[in-house]
C-alpha positions in Angstrom: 11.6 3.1 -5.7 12.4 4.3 -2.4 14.8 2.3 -0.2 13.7 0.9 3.4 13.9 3.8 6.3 16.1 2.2 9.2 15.7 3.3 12.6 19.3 4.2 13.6 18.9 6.9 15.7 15.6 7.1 16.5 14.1 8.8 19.1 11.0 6.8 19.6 10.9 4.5 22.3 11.0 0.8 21.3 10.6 -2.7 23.1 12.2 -6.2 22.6 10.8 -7.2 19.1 11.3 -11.3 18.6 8.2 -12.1 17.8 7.5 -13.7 14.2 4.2 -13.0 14.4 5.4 -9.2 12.3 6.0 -11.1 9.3 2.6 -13.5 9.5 0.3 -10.5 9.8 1.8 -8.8 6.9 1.4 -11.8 5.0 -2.0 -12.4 6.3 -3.0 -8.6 5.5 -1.5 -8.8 2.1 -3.3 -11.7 1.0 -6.8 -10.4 1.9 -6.8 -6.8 0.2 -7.8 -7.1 -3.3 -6.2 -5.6 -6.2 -9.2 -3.7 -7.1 -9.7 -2.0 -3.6 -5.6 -1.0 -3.6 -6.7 0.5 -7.1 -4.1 -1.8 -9.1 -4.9 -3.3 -12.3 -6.9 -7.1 -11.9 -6.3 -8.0 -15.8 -4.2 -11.0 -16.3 -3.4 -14.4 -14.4 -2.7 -14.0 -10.1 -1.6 -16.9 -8.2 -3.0 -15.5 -5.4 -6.2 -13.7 -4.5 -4.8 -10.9 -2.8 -1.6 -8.5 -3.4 1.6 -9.4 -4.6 4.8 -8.7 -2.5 6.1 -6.5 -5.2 2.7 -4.6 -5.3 2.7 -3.5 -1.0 6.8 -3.0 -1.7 5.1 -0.3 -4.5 2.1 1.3 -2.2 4.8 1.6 0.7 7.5 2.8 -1.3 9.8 0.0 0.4 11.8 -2.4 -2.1 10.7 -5.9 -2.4 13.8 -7.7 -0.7 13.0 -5.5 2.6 9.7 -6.2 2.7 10.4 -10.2 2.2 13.0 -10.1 4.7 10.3 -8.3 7.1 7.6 -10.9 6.5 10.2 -14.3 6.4 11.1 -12.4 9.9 14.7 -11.6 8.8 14.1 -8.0 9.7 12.4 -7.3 13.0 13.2 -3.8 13.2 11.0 -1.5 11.1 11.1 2.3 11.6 7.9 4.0 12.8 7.9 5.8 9.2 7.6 1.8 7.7 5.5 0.6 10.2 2.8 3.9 8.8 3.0 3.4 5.3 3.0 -0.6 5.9 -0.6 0.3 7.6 -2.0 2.4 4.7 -0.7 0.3 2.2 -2.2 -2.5 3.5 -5.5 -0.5 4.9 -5.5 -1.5 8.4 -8.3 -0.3 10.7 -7.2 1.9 13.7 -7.3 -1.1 15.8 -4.9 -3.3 13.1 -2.8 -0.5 12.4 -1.9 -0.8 16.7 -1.4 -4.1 16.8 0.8 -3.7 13.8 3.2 -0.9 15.8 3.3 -3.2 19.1 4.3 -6.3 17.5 6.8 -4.4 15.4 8.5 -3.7 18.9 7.2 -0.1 18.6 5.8 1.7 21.3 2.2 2.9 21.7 1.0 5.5 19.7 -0.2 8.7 21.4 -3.5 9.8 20.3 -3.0 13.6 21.1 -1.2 14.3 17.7 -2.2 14.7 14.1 -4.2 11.6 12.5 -2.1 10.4 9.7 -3.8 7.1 9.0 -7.1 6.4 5.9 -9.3 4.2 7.1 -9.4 1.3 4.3 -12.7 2.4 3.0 -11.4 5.8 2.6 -8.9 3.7 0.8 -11.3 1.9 -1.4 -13.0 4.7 -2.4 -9.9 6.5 -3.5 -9.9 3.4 -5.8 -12.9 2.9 -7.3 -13.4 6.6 -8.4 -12.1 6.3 -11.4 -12.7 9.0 -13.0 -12.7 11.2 -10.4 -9.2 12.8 -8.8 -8.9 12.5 -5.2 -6.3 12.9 -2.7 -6.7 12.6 0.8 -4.5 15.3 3.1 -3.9 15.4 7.2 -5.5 18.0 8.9 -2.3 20.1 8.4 -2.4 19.7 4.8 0.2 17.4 4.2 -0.5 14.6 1.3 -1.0 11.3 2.1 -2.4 9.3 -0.8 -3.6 10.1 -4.4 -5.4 7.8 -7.1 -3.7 7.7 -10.5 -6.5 11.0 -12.2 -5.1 13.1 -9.2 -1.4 12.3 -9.9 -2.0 13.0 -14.0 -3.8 16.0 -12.6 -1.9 17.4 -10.2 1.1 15.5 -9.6 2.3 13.8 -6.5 5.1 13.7 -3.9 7.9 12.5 -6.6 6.5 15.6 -8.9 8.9 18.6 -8.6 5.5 20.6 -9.5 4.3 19.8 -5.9 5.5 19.9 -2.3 3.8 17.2 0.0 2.9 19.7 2.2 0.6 22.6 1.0 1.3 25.6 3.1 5.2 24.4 2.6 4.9 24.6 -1.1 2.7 27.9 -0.8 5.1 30.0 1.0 8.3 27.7 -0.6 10.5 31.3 -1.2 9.4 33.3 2.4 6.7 35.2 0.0 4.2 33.6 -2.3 4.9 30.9 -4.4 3.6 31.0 -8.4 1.4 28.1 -7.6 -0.2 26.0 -10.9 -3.3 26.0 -9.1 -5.5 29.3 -8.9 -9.1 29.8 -7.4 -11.2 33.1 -8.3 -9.9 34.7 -4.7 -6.6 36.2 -4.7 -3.9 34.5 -4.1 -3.0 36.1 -1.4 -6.4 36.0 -0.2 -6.3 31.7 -0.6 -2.8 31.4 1.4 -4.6 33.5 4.6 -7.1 30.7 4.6 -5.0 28.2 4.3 -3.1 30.0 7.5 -6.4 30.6 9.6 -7.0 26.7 8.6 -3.6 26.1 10.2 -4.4 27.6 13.2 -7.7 26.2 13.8 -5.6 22.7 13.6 -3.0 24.2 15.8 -6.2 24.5 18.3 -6.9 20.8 18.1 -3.6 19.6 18.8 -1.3 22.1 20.5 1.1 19.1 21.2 1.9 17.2 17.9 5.6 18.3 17.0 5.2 17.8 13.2 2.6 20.9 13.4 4.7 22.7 16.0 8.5 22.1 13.7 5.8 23.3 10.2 4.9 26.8 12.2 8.1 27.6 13.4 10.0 27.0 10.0 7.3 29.2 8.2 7.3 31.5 10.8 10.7 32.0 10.1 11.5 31.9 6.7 8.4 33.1 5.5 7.5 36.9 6.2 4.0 36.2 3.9 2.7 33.4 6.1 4.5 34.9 9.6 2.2 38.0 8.9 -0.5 36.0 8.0 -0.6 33.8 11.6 0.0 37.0 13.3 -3.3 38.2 12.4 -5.0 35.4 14.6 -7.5 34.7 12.1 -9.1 31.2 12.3 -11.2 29.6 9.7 -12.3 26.2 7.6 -10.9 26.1 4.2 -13.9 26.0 2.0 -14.2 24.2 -1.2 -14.2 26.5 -4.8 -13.6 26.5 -8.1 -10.3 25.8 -9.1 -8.1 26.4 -12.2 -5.1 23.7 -12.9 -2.3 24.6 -15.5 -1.6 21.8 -17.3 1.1 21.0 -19.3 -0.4 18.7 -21.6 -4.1 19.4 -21.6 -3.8 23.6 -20.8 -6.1 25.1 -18.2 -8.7 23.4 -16.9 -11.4 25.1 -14.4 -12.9 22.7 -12.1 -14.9 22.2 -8.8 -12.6 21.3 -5.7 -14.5 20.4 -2.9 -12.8 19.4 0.4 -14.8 16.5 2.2 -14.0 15.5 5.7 -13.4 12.1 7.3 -15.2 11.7 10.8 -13.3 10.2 13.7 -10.3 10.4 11.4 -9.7 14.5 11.0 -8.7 14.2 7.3 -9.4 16.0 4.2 -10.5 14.1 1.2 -9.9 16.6 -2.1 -11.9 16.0 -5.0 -12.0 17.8 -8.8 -14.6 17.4 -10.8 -16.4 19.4 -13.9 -19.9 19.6 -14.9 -20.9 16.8 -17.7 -20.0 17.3 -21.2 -18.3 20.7 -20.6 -14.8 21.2 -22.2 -13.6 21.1 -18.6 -15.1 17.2 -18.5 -13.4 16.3 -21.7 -9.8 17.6 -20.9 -10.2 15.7 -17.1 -11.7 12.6 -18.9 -8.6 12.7 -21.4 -6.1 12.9 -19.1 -8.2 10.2 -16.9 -7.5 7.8 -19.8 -4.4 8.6 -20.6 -3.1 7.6 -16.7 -5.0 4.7 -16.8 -3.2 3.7 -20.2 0.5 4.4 -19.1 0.5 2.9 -15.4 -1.5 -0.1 -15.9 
């Protein structure tokens, strides 16, 4: 489990924080959202009918002690990057998810950069598609959350098979990476659409300095994807047929369609496999099998 982020050094502008309503809205927040909607298991006894503190210290990747000591207002300080996944953990709406940043003592957010936050019914139905693998990405392709068939699909952040960001793990050695997942086009045909995706993105916001640092370290280590922006193509990725190299279950050909979230400019990836094919038996198999040894 990841260890709280502290905000030594931070270049983000911050106000006077002593205000203990921090830790009552994160108690308040935690004790609405059901275990079902976070996707967690429901079976057994719960004292309470929302989450546990050891379940949002999970979801956020923070350890349990921090996030007590945030919500008995011990620790008033929370770095922008906690603040965030606090938000998704605990599926804010837009308008939460600001209050959450101010009375944290952070400064207001600017709306001019990359959306980074799932609305929590983009959230719920991450859950409840069971059977389904779906992750949702930012507008520059960078992973933000998966449900448990994604992560026994594909892997996820803490899975040396897969980089959180998809043009990053694409052009990982300056040329093209062997990548476990391969379309019908080329693959050198699937990275210059990811590229022309980039730059339509870049079009949307020129300013956001996550996109900006991304470009410039392709550009530079990568002659594949530097070539690849030079040509000034610009284009949607489109959703195809996909094949996944599995280590356990072997190949598996499936549909991955890339859905989009209005007002929130993310990308919702789905894989799925027409019924009673081989295809639907391998994905339900492995479905089960994450279901069965991370309950």
């Amino acid at each position: 489990m990841n260890s709280p982020r502290r905000d030594s050094g931070s270049r983000h502008p911050r106000q006077t924080n002593d205000d203990p309503e921090l830790g009552a809205a994160l108690r308040a927040w935690r004790d609405r959202l059901s275990p079902r909607d976070a996707g967690l298991p429901v079976g057994g006894r719960r004292r309470t009918l929302g989450l546990r503190r050891e379940e949002v210290a999970e979801l956020a990747g923070l350890s349990v002690d921090y996030l007590v000591r945030l919500e008995q207002g011990r620790a008033t300080r929370p770095s922008p990057q906690v603040v965030e996944t606090l938000a998704r953990a605990l599926q804010l709406t837009g308008p939460e998810r600001e209050h959450l940043f101010r009375v944290a003592g952070l400064a207001q957010i600017t709306h001019d950069r990359i959306p980074r936050h799932v609305p929590p019914g983009v959230q719920r139905l991450i859950a409840r598609l069971g059977e389904i693998p779906v992750a949702v990405f930012t507008a520059h392709w960078t992973l933000l959350v998966t449900n448990r068939p994604w992560r026994a699909l594909v892997g996820d952040q803490e899975d040396r098979r897969v980089d959180s960001n998809v043009l990053r793990a694409i052009f990982a050695d300056g040329d093209l990476t062997p990548w476990p997942i391969t379309s019908d086009r080329a693959p050198e045909d699937v990275a210059a659409a990811f590229v022309a995706d980039l730059r339509a993105v870049r079009g949307r916001y020129p300013h956001d300095p996550d996109l900006t640092t991304l470009i410039a370290d392709l550009r530079t280590t990568s002659p594949a994807f530097d070539a690849a922006w030079n040509s000034g193509a610009v284009s949607e990725h489109r959703s195809e047929r996909k094949t996944i190299q599995h280590p356990a279950a072997g190949p598996l050909t499936l549909d991955c369609d890339v859905l989009t979230v209005p007002g929130a400019d993310l990308r919702v990836v789905t894989y799925t496999a027409p019924a009673g094919s081989a295809d639907a038996e391998a994905l339900q198999f492995l479905t089960v099998t994450a279901f069965t040894t991370l309950s």
